[in-house]
C-alpha positions in Angstrom: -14.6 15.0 1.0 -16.2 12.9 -1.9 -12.5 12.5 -3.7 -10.9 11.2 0.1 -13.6 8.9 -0.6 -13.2 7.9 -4.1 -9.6 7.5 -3.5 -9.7 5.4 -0.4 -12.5 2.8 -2.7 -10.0 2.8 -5.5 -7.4 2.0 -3.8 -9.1 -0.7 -1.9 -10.5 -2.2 -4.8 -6.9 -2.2 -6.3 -5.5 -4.2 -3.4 -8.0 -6.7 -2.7 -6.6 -9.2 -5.2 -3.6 -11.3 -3.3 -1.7 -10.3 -6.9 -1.4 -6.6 -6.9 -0.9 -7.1 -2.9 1.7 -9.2 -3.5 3.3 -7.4 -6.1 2.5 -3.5 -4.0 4.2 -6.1 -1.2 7.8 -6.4 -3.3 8.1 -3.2 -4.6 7.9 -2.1 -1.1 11.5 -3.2 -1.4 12.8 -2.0 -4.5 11.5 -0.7 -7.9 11.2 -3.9 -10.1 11.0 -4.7 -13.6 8.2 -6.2 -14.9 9.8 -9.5 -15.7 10.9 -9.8 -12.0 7.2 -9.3 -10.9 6.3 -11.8 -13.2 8.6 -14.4 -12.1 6.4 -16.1 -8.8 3.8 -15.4 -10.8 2.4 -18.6 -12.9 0.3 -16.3 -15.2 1.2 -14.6 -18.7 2.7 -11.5 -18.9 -0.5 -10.0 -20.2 -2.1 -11.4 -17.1 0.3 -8.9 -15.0 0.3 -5.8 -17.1 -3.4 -5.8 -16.6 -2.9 -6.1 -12.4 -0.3 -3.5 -12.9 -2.7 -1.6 -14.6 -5.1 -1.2 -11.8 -2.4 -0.6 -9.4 -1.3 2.3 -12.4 -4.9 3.7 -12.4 -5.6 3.9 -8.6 -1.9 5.5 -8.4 -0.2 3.0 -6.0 2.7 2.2 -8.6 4.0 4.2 -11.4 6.2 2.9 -14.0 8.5 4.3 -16.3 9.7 2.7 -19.9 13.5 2.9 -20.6 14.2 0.9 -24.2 12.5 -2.8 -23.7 12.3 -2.5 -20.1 10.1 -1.2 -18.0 10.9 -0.2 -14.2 7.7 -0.8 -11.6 8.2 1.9 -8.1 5.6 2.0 -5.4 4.3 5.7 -5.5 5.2 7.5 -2.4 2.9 7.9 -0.2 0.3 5.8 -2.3 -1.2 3.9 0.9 -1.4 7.1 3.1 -4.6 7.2 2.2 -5.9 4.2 3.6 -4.0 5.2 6.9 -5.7 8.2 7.6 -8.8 6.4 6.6 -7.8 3.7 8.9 -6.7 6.0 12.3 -10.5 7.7 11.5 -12.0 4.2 12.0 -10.6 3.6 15.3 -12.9 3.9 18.2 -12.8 6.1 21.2 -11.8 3.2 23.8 -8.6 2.4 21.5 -7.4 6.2 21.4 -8.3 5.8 25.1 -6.1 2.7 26.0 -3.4 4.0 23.8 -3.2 7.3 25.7 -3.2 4.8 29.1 -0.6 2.9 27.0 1.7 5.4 26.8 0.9 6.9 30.3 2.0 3.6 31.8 5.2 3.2 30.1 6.3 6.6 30.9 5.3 6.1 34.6 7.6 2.8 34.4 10.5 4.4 32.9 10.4 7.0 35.2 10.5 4.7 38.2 13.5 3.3 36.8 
């Protein structure tokens, strides 16, 4: 249990600056180089490497160095993490309406 716990923090510190969200946020789309990341950015390249670098240490992005160029992906399954840790956080009464939730609707299609 310690490491679930380790991992969640790391990967929490990792994303709480707008930057690396931003950047976990377009790679969500496609693997990017990292002068494509850079460019909304009004920061020096060194600037970046170091935010990829925490996202590259708390295994959210991996990145892979082909000549000059260097390709950032999104890990698969990097934020799993933080959505188990998040369904764990949910309280009984939510689980509850959910279940009531889903009661309903298929009472209502039925009807139909």
């Amino acid at each position: 249990m310690p490491n679930y716990r380790e991992e969640v923090d790391t990967v929490l510190r990792a994303l709480a600056d707008p930057t690396r969200r931003a950047v976990v946020e377009r790679l969500s789309k496609s693997p990017a180089v990292v002068s494509e990341l850079l460019a909304p950015f009004s920061m020096a390249l060194p600037s970046l490497l170091q935010h990829l670098r925490v996202l590259e240490d708390a295994r959210v992005v991996t990145s892979s160095k082909q000549g000059r160029v260097r390709t950032v992906s999104l890990r698969p399954g990097a934020l799993d993490v933080l959505h188990v840790w998040l369904g764990e956080q949910r309280t009984t009464a939510e689980r509850q309406a959910d279940r009531l939730g889903i009661h309903l609707a298929r009472s209502t299609t039925k009807e139909i």
